[in-house]
C-alpha positions as CSV (number, residue, x, y, z in Angstrom):
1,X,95.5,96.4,91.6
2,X,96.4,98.4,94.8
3,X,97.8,101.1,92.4
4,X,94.7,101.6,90.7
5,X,92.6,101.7,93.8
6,X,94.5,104.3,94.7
7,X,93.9,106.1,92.0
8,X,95.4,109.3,90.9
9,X,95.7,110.4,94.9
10,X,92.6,112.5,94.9
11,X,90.4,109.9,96.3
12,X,88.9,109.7,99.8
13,X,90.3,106.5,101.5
14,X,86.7,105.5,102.4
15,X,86.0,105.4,98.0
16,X,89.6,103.6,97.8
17,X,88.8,100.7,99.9
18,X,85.4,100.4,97.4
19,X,87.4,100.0,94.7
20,X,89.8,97.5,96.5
21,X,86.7,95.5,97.8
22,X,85.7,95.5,93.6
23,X,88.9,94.5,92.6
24,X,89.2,92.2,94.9
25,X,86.1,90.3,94.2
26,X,87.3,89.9,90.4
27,X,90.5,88.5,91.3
28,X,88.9,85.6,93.1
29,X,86.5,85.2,90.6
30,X,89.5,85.1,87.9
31,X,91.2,82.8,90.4
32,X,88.3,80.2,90.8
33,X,88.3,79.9,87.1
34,X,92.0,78.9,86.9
35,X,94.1,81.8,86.1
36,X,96.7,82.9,87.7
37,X,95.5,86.3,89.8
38,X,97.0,86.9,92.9
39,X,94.1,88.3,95.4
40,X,95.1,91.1,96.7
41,X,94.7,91.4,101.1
42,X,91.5,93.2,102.7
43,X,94.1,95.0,104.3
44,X,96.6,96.0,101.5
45,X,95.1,100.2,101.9
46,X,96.9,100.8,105.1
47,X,95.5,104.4,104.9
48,X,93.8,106.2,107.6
49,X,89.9,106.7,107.7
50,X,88.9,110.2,106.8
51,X,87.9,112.5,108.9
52,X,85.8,115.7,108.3
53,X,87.4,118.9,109.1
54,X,85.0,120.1,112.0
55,X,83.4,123.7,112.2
56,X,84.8,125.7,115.1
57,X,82.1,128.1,116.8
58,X,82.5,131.2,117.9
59,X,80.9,132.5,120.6
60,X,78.4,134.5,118.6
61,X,77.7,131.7,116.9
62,X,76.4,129.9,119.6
63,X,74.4,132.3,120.7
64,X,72.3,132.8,117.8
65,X,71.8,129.2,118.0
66,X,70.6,130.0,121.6
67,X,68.3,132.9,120.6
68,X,66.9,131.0,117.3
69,X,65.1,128.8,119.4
70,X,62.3,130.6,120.7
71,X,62.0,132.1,116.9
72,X,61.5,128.3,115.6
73,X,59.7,126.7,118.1
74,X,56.4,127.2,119.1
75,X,56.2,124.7,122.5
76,X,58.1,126.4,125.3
77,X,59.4,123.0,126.7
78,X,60.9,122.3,122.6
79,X,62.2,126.0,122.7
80,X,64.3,125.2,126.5
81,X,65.2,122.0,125.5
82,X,66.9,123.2,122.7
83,X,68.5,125.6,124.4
84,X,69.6,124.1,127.2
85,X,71.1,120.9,125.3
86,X,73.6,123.4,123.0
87,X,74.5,125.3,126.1
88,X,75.4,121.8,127.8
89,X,77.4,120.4,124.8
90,X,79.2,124.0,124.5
91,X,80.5,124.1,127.9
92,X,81.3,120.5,128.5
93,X,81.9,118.7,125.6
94,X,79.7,115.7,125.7
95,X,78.4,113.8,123.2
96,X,75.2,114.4,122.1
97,X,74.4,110.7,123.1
98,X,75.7,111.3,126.4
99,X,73.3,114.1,126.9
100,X,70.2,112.4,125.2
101,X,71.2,109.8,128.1
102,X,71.4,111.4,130.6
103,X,68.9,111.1,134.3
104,X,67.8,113.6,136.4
105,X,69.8,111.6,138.8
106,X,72.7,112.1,137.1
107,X,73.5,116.0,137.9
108,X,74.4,116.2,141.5
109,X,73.5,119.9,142.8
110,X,76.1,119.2,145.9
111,X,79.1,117.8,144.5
112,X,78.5,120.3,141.3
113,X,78.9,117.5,138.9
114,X,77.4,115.5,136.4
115,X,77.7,111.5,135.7
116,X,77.8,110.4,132.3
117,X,77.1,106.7,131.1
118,X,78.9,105.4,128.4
119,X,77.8,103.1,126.0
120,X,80.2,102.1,123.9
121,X,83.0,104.8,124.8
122,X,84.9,103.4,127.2
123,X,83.7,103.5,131.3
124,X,81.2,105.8,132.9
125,X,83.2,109.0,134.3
126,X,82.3,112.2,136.8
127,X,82.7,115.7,135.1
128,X,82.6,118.8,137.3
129,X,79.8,121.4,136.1
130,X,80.4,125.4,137.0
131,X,77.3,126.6,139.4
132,X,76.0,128.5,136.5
133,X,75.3,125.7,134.7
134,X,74.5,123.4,137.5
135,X,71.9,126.5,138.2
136,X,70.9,126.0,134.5
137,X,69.9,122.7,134.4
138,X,68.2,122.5,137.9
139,X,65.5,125.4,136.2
140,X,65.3,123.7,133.3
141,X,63.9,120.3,135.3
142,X,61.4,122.1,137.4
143,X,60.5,124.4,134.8
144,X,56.5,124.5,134.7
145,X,56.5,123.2,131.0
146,X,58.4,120.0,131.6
147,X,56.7,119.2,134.9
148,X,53.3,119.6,132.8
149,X,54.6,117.2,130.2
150,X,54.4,114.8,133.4
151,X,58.1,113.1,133.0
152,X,59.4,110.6,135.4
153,X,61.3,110.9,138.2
154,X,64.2,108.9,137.4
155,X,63.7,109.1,133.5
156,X,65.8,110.9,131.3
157,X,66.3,114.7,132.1
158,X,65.6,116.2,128.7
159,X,61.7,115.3,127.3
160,X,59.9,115.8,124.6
161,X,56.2,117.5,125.4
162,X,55.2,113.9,126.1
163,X,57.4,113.4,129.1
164,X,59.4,111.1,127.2
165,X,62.7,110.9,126.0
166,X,64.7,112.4,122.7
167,X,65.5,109.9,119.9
168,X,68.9,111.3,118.0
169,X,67.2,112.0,114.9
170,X,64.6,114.4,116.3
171,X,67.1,116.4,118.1
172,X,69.4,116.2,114.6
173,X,66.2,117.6,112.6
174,X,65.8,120.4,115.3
175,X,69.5,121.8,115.1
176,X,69.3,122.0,112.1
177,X,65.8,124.2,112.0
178,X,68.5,126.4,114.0
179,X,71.3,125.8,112.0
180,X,69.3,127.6,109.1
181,X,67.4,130.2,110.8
182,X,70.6,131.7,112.9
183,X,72.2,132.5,109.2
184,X,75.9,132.5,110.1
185,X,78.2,131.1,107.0
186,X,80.9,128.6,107.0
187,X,83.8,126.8,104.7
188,X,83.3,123.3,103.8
189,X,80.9,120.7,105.8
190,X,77.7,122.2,107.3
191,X,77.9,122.6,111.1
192,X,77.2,119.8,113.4
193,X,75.9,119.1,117.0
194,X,78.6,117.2,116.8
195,X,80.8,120.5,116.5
196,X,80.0,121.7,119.5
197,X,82.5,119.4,120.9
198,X,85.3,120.0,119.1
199,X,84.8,123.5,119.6
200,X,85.2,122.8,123.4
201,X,88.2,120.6,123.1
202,X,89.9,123.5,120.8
203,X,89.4,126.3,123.4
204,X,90.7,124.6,125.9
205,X,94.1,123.9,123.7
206,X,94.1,127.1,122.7
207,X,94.1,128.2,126.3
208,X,96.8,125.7,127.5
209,X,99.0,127.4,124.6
210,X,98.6,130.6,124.7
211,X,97.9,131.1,128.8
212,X,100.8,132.0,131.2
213,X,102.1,129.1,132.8
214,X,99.8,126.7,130.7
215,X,100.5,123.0,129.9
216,X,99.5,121.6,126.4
217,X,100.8,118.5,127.4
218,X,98.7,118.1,130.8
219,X,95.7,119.8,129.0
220,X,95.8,117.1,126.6
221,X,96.2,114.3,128.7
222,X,93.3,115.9,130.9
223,X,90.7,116.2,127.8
224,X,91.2,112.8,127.1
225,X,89.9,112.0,130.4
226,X,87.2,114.5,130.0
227,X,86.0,113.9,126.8
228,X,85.7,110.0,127.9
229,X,88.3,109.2,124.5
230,X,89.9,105.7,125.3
231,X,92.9,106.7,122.9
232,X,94.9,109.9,123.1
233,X,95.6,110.1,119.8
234,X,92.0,110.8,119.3
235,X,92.4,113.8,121.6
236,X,95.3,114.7,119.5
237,X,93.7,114.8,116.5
238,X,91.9,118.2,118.2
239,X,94.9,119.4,117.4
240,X,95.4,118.4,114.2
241,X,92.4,119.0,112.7
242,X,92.0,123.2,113.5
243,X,95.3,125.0,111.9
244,X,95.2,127.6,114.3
245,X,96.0,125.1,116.9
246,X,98.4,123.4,114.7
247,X,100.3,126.4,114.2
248,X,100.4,127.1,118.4
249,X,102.1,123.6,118.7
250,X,104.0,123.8,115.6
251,X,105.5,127.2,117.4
252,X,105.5,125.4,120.3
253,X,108.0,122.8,119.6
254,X,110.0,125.2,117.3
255,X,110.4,127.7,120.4
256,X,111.4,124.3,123.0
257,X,113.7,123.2,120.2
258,X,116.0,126.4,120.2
259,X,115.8,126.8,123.6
């Protein structure tokens, strides 16, 4: 039974465990009516989940994202938004929860940082914000648009035109109204908000391999913390997932190995 669930090797492990969960459901049936049918375990796929190869952006690409959004917006405070939340997930990382989340209380102009709450990722952690984009974010909240949408002073930081907050959906259905109208082509899955992180995390391992006196090792360990993972075997997969990067550690160890 685990054999055919399996199949032929092709299929996802996602459509395996479907077909383990059918199986499974006639064995007990057959065993309730007195044959002899082992039941297979819930757990008898020990295969890992799958995992969608991510899109890495380049720099151009983001930036026609950037641009796109005063060509498909109309409201100024849509078109800023926009912009300012893909600039924030490019150079930081977060989640797109995290950002949706986030207070105006939560950037801190002094200590050039911004706090962001988790919810179900592990505890709440500081992450340091370059004065550029600390600079970004402070135009962005007294910008004469979003002041006119009449938002509250300790209520989310990005608003819709109604001084309220973003549900996931809308700002899903807005990137990709960008996604389309910036034109740039891709291999496999479409491009994600989503993306925009792993893009981050892959820079800075390329950097960390390919700088003078760089650690992948600490870099790694350091993203984890960033990126708020509560594995590091979830950062790793950063790694795994973009050959490029793959290829720099593969090298890596090859190099260390001789030596």
């Amino acid at each position: 039974m685990v054999t055919w669930a399996r199949g032929d090797g092709g299929l996802a492990h996602s459509y395996q465990r479907q077909r383990l969960a059918a199986v499974r459901g006639l064995a007990r049936h057959c065993h309730a009516i007195g044959l002899d049918v082992e039941v297979p375990a819930a757990n008898a796929l020990r295969g890992g989940r799958d995992r969608r190869r991510p899109h890495i952006y380049t720099q151009d690409e983001v930036d026609a994202l950037i641009s796109c959004c005063r060509k498909v917006f109309t409201p100024p405070l849509v078109q800023a938004t926009m912009a300012h939340i893909i600039a924030l997930l490019a150079v930081t990382g977060m989640r797109i929860g995290e950002v949706l989340r986030l207070s105006v209380r939560d950037v801190d102009p002094g200590e050039g940082s911004v706090l962001i709450r988790a919810n179900k990722h592990g505890p709440d952690r500081l992450v340091p914000l370059h004065s550029s984009t600390i600079a970004a974010l402070a135009e962005y909240e007294n910008s004469p648009a979003r002041l006119a949408a009449g938002p509250q002073p300790d209520g989310p930081l990005f608003v819709t035109v109604k001084g309220t907050g973003y549900k996931r959906v809308t700002i899903d259905a807005y990137f990709h109204r960008l996604r389309d109208a910036a034109d740039f082509t891709w291999n496999g899955p479409a491009p994600t908000l989503h993306d925009l992180r792993h893009t981050f995390a892959t820079r800075q391992m390329i950097r960390s391999y390919t700088g003078d006196g760089a650690d992948p090792a600490a870099t790694l360990s350091l993203l984890a913390t960033w990126l708020g993972h509560s594995d590091p075997s979830h950062t790793y997969w950063y790694v795994e997932a973009v050959p490029e990067l793959l290829a720099l550690a593969a090298h890596r160890t090859t190099t260390l190995t001789m030596e």
